[in-house]
C-alpha positions as CSV (number, residue, x, y, z in Angstrom):
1,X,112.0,-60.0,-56.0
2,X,108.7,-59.0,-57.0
3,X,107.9,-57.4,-60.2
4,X,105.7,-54.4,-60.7
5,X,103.4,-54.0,-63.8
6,X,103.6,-50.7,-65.1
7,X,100.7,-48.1,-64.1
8,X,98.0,-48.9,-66.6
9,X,95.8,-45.7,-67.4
10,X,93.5,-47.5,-69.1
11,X,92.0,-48.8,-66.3
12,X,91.7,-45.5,-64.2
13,X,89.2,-44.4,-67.3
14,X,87.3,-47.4,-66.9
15,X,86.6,-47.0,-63.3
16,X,86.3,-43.7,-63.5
17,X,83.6,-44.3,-66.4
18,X,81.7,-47.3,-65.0
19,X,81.1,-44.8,-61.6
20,X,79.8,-42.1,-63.7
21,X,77.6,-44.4,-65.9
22,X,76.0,-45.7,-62.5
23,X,76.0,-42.5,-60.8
24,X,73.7,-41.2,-64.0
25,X,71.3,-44.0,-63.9
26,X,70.6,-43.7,-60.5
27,X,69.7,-39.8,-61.3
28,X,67.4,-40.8,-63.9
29,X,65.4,-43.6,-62.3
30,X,61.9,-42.1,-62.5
31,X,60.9,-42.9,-58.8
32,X,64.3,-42.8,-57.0
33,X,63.7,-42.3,-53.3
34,X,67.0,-40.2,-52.4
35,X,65.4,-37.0,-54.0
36,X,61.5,-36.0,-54.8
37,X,60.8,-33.2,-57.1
38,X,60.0,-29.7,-56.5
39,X,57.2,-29.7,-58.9
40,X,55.1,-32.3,-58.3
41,X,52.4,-33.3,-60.5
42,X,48.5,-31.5,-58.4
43,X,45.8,-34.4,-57.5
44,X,42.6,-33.5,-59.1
45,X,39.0,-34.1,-58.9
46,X,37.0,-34.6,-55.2
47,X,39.0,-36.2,-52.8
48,X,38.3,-39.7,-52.6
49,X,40.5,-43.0,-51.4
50,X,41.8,-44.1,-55.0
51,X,43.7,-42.8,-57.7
52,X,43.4,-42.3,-61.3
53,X,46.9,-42.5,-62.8
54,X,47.1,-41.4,-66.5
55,X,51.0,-41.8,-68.1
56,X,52.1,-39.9,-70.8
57,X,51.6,-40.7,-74.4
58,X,52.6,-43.8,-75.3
59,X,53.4,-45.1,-71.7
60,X,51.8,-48.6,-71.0
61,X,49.8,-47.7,-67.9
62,X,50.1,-51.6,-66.8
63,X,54.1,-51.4,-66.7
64,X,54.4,-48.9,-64.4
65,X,51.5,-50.0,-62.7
66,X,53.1,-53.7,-62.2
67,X,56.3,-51.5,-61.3
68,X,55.0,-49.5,-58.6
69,X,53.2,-53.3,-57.1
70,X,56.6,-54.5,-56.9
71,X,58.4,-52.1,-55.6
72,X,55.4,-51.0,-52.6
73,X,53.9,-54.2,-52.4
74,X,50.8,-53.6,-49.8
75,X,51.5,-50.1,-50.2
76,X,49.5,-49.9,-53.5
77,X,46.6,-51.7,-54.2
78,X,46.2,-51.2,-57.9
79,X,42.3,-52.5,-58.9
80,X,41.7,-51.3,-62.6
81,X,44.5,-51.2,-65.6
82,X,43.3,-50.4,-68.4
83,X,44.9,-49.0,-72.4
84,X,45.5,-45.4,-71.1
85,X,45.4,-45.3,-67.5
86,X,45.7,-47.1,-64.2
87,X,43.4,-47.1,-60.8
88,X,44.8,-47.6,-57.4
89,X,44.5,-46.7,-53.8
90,X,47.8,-45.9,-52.3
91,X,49.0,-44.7,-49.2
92,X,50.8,-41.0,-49.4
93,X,54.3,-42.4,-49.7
94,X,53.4,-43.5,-53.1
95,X,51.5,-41.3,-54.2
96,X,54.0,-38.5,-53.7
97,X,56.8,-40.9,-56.0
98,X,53.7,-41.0,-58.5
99,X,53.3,-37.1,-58.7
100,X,57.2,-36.8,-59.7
101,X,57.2,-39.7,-61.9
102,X,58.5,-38.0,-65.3
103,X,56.1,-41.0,-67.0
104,X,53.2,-39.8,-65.1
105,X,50.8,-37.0,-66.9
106,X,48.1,-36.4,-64.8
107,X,46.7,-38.2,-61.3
108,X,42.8,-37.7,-60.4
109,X,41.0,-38.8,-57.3
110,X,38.4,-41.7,-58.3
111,X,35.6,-40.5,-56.7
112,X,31.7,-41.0,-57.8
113,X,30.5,-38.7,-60.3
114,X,26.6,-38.1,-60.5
115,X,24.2,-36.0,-63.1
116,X,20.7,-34.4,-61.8
């Protein structure tokens, strides 16, 4: 005969908390692909093929830079990192996870600026 354990509700909570924890990570990852924002952060500057990316206070431009390599590989071609901002050319896919990237404050073209 076999013996049954008893129900064990301990283990309900657990499974039950485990799915929630990863079901709330996967909301907050700053450039999930399942859903873009409605409000994206507005290129500006003269169009050019490169990007200025400037986080948010106290961001380290080069980790999200070296983020964004890894995850688009030849999609991005980042060519300048510096303290408080990054430079890259970047196809639109990226770009648009950029410009709803909650780290991200601002994204200008790079384009050649002259004074007469």
């Amino acid at each position: 005969m076999i013996k049954h354990r008893p129900f064990n509700n301990k283990i309900v909570v657990r499974i039950i908390a485990m799915t929630m924890f990863i079901a709330f990570l996967t909301a907050c990852d700053p450039y999930n692909d399942s859903d873009l924002c409605s409000n994206p952060i507005e290129v500006t500057g003269a169009p050019a093929t490169g990007y200025i990316v400037i986080p948010k206070g106290g961001i380290d431009p080069s980790l999200i830079a070296s983020e964004y390599a890894e995850k688009y590989g030849s999609q991005i071609k980042i060519y300048i990192v510096s303290s408080s901002f990054f430079a890259a050319e970047m196809g639109t896919d990226v770009l648009s996870h950029l410009q709803c990237d909650s780290r991200i404050a601002a994204i200008e073209y790079d384009s050649v600026v002259t004074i007469n």
